[in-house]
N, C-alpha and C positions, 0 to 999 in steps of 0.2 A: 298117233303120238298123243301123251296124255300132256295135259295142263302143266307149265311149269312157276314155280311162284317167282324164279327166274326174270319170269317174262310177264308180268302182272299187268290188269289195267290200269293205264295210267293216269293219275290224277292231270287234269289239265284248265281245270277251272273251279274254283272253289267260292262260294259265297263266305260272309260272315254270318254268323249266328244261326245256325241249322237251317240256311235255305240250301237248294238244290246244287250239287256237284255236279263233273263232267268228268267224267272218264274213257280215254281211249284205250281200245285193245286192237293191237293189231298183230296177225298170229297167220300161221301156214293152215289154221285150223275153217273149215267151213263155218260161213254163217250159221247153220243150224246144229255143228256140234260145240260150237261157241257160246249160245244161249241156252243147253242144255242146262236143267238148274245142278247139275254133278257135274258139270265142266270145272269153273272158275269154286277152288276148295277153301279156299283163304277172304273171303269179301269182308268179315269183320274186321279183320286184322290191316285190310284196303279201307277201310271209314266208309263200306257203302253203306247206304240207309237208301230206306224206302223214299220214293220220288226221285230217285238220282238219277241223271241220264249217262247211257254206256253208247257209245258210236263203237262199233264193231266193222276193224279192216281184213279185208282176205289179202293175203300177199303169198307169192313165191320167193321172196326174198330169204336167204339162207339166216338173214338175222330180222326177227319179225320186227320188233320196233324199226325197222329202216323204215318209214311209211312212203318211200317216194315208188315204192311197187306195188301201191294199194289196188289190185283189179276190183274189188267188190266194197260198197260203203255202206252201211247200213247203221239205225239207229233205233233203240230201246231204252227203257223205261224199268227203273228197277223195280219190283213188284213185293217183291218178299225176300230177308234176309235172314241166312240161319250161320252156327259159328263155322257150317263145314258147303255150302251151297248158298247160291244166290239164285232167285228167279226173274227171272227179265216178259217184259208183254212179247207178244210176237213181233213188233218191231215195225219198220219200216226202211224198206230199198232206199238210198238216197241218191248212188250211183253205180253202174257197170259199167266195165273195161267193153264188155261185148254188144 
């Protein structure tokens, strides 16, 4: 299933004056087709900027933003943004269901 702007990262903490954001995504998609940088098509048009952090949820939930079906937690660091992809570090596990 491809990326929908639908279902975008969601902003969930913002600084004043260009410091770091937080953004959730939480999607039926895998962690690593998640931070593909051609997953997420829209990041400018989302206010990411470089340094921003992205917490990425795996769920089985038929509606991805439900986050109370999160099995996998994960978190990343924005690296590079362009007006059609975003690049994320490789990340870090934060929690598993398993």
């Amino acid at each position: 299933m491809a990326y929908a702007t639908t279902n975008p990262p969601l902003l969930v903490q913002s600084q004043p004056i260009a410091a770091q954001r937080t953004f959730l995504y939480v999607s039926t998609h895998t962690r690593a087709v998640a931070v593909a940088s051609t997953h997420i098509t829209n990041p400018k048009d989302l206010g990411m900027k470089v340094g921003d952090s992205v917490y990425i949820g795996e769920t089985t939930a038929a509606s991805a933003n439900d986050s109370t079906d999160i099995s996998l937690l994960s978190h990343h660091m924005v690296r590079e943004v362009g007006s059609t992809y975003v690049i994320l570090n490789v990340g870090m596990l934060i929690s598993s269901a398993s």
